[in-house]
C-alpha positions, 0 to 999 in steps of 0.5 A: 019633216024635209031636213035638206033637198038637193036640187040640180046639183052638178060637180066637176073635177077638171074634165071629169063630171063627179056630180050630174044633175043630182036632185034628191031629198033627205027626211027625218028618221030616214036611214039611207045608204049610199053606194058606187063604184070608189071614185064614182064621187061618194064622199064629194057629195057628203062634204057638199051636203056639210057644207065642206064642198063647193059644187059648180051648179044647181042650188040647195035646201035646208031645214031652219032646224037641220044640225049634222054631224059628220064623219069623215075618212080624213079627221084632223087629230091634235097629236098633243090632245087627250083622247075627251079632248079630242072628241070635244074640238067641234064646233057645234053649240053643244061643244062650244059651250060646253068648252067655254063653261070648261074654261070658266072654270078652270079661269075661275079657280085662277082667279076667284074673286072675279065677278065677271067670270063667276056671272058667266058661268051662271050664264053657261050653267043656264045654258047647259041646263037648256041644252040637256048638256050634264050627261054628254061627257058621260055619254062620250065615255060610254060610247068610247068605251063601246067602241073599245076606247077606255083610257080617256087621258090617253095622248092621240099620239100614241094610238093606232090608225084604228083607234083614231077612227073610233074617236072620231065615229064617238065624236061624230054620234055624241054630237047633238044632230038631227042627220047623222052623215057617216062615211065607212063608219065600220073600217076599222071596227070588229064584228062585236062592235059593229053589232052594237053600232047596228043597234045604235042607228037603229034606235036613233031617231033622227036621219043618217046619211051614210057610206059602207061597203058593210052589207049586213049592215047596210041590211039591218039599218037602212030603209032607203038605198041611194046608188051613184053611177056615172054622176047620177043617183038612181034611188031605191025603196028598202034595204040592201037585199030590196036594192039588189032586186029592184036594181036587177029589174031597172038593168032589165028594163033599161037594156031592153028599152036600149035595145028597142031604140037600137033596133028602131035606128036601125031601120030608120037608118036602112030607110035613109039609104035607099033614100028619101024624097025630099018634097015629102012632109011625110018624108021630112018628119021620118028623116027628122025622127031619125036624126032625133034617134040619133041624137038620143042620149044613150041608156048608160048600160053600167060597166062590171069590173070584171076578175079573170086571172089564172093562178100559178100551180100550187103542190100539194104541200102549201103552209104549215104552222108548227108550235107558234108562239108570239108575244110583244113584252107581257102581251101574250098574242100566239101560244103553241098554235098549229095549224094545216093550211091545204090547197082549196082552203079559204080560211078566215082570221076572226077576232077583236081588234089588236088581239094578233090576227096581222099578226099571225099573217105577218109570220106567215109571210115571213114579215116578222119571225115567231118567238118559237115554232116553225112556219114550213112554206111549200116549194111551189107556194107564190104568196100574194099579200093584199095588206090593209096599208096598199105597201110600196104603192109608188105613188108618182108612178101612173096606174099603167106603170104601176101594174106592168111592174107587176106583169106586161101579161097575164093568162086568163081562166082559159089560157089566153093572154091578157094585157096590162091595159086590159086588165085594167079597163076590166077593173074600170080604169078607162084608157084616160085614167090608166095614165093618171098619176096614182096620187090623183086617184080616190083612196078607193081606186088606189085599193081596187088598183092594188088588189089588181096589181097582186092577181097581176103576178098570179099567186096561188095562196091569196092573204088578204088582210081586211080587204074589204076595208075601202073597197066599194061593193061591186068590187067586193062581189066581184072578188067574192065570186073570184075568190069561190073559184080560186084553185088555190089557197085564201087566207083573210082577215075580216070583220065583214060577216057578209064576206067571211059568210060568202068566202071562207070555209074554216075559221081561225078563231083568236080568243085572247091571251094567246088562246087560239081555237078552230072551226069548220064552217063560215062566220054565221055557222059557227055564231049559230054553234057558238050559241047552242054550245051555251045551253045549259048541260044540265038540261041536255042530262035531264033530256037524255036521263029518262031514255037512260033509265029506259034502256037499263030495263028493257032490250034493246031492238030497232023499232019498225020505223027505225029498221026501215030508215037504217036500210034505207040512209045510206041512200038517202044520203047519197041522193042529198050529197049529189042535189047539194053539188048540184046547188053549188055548180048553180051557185057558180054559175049564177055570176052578179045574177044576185036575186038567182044567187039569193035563191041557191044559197038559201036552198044550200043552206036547207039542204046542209040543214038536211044532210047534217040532218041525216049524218046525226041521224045514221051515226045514232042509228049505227050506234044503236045497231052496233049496241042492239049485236053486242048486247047479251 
């Protein structure tokens, strides 16, 4: 069923075009992703498909049976509200009804022989009744609690910036809707909750209309992709990963199609001046082809942020952690933890939400002091800290000012010097925008623009805290690729597994009342370790147990097949090591070829596969040949 269709649908801001001719169609039960540069105009179109937004031409549809539910980056909060009540201030039929029943109620313990009073909440009860109402408080605490909200009495006064997110997404998907519109539903949420919102739109049967910068999630949920570019919508059929290939073939076609009428304008143009006779009709037409060539509009060929900054020297004593302890009151969050951070280290910080992972950033860059233990900093360490709060961000400033507070220059990967301008057009803010007031800019841009500002100083040891919170996708690839050769030190915060699984190669690990463990290896590695750790020992015991029994009674030797393959390992893991390198210089060297890169990490993926593979195979084949000498 068509739920809504935008037909021509155009927005201006002053002088800049959001929206151009948009004309698409929303049907129940689609899942459809909607992705773009940040201030390319995403969350504008959401309010104008609420009805939150006025858009300046073209006209829209909807279906007679079309409810949404919405939301939004910028929730309203009743500071004085309960955490239900909260959740109940919409104004759907749902809510208001179920509001007004609350009130007759509580009118009606005042006030008991009122019959007017005892008839209306008959009437609501009847209501309540039809509209399948009794289970939606429940409901609201079971999602609440998913989300890890569990005090429903609590003041919104006294919760984070993060929890007040998680109100507001409970509100959002306990509304009765047949299009859910969603914008950054996974800010703020960690990797087990985001597990269990995937699951959720996945089994919802009505439409979502939605905004993330998550594309593992965006994978798992959607079966339309929506891409908004220079106030167009392109639209592809599929998930993320069908975006990805179609979206490389449509550049293709389009760069190809843009050289051709490049190249016929060309001659047409070479023709002009030799010049033309003309009383020729002939002539005439190809003069009036010419100008038609001329006049075409141009194939937007998309413009790529781009990440091109030399770090400072970095020695080789970078950060060391010794005996670290943190508590706030009876809140244990850091217990005797130590730890090593070396150059080429790209280390992620993974855990729930408020378990003390800013935390441990915050001692680190010396923000807040340890309860016990050392933080030792090495000399020639130059921190750059992307907080998730955009800290001492000027907002009157413009964009130019604020970054040559940073530097006026900076070298680029060969040496050469780059301009503050220039570094900001590289990170597409035109020339106009660079003298733009910061509070004018998108909550995206602001971030895109800070991230800019601290490469600008040229840090070695990169902390990055929730970094892939506001940041739309093209960013973070290109960030991604920067941070896969950055010759110095990462540390990050994230919940984006997609992030963690392309970026970091050794994991902090934060358990809860203090308990820290660690882990070589990116998120996936150590989810599919995490897992086989849960087998049961009893049947590994019961596996091993027969080959026991066998090597009492019989001597052991090295079979045929086994003597041939302990001769012949330590060559064959030389060979794979050497193919594995061979993989990761393609993957570096792929850049945005996204549908190549996919190709390369699957295949380093099999080849890590092997290699840890024939590692366990030459340390048991070494322990048997060291076992089968000593033997008597």
């Amino acid at each position: 069923m068509n739920l809504i269709t935008l037909n021509n649908i155009s927005k201006s801001y002053g002088e800049k075009t959001i929206l151009n001719d948009i004309t698409f169609t929303i049907n129940s039960g689609e899942k459809i992703g909607l992705i773009g540069i940040n201030g390319t105009g995403k969350s504008t179109l959401l309010k104008i498909i609420c009805g939150l937004t006025d858009y300046d031409s073209g006209s829209i549809t909807t279906s007679n049976e079309l409810s949404i539910s919405y939301l939004s980056q910028n929730t309203y909060f009743d500071d004085d509200s309960t955490v239900m009540e909260q959740i109940f201030k919409g104004n759907s039929k749902e809510v208001t009804t179920l509001k007004a029943y609350e009130k007759a109620v509580q009118d009606a313990e005042i006030h008991q022989q009122d019959r007017r009073t005892q008839k209306l909440i008959v009437d609501l009860t009847q209501e309540l009744d039809a509209l399948n109402l009794w289970d939606m408080e429940s409901e609201a605490k079971t999602i609440l609690t998913k989300l890890g909200i569990k005090n429903f009495e609590e003041k919104i006064r006294n919760l984070s910036g993060g929890q007040k997110k998680r109100i507001a997404l409970a509100s959002a998907l306990i509304t009765p809707s047949n299009l859910l519109i969603l914008d950054e539903p996974t800010n703020h949420l960690d990797s087990e909750t985001i597990l269990w919102l995937e699951k959720y739109l996945t089994q919802k049967k009505g439409a979502v209309f939605m905004i993330t910068h998550d594309r593992y999630f965006l994978d798992r949920i959607t079966n339309n992709m929506f891409e908004l570019h220079n106030g167009k919508i392109y639209t592809y059929t599929g998930n993320y990963s069908d975006f990805l290939s179609q979206k490389l073939e449509r550049e293709e076609m389009e760069k190809s199609s843009e050289e051709k009428r490049e190249n016929l304008l060309r001659r047409e143009l070479a023709w002009i001046k030799r010049g033309a006779k003309a009383r020729s009709t002939k002539q005439k037409a190809r003069i009036q082809r010419f100008n038609d060539l001329n006049d075409k509009e141009a194939i937007d060929i998309q413009s790529k942020i781009e990440i091109s900054a030399q770090s400072s020297r970095l020695g080789k004593k970078v950060i060391e952690l010794k005996d670290i302890r943190k508590s706030f009151g009876a809140k244990k969050l850091i217990d005797d933890f130590s730890f090593i951070f070396s150059k080429h280290d790209a280390v992620g910080i993974v855990g729930p939400n408020g378990i003390g992972k800013s935390t441990l950033l915050n001692i680190i860059t010396g923000s807040i002091l340890p309860d016990n233990g050392i933080v030792d900093v090495g000399s020639t360490v130059k921190i750059g800290y992307f907080s998730q709060e955009s800290k001492d961000m000027d907002e009157s400033l413009r964009v130019i000012e604020y970054v040559r507070e940073g530097a006026e220059f900076i070298k680029d990967e060969s040496g050469e010097l780059i301009s503050a301008s220039k570094m900001l057009e590289n990170f597409l803010f035109s020339g106009e925008m660079q003298w733009t007031p910061i509070s004018k800019l998108s909550g995206g841009e602001k971030r895109r623009l800070y991230l800019l500002r601290i490469l600008m100083e040229a840090p070695n040891v990169l902390i990055l805290d929730e970094p892939t919170n506001d940041l739309d996708i093209e960013t973070l690839t290109i960030l991604e690729d920067y941070l896969y050769g950055f010759s110095g030190t990462v540390i990050t915060v994230s919940h984006d597994r997609y992030f963690l699984d392309k970026v970091v190669n050794k994991l902090i690990i934060f358990k809860g009342n203090g308990k820290i463990e660690y882990n070589t290896g990116n998120y996936s590695e150590y989810l599919e370790k995490a897992i086989l750790d849960e087998e049961p020992k009893t049947e590994k015991l019961k596996q091993n147990k027969p080959k026991e029994e066998k090597a009492k009674n019989h001597k052991l030797k090295f079979s045929y097949k086994e003597q041939r393959e302990y001769d012949e390992i330590d060559g064959l893991i030389e060979t794979a090591e050497t193919e594995l390198a061979e993989l990761e210089d393609n993957i570096a060297s792929a850049g945005s070829n996204y549908v190549a890169l996919q190709e390369f990490l699957s295949k380093k993926k099999d080849q890590e596969d092997k290699l840890q593979n024939l590692y366990d195979r030459w340390e048991y084949l070494n322990e048997l040949a060291e076992k089968i000498k000593n033997q008597k």
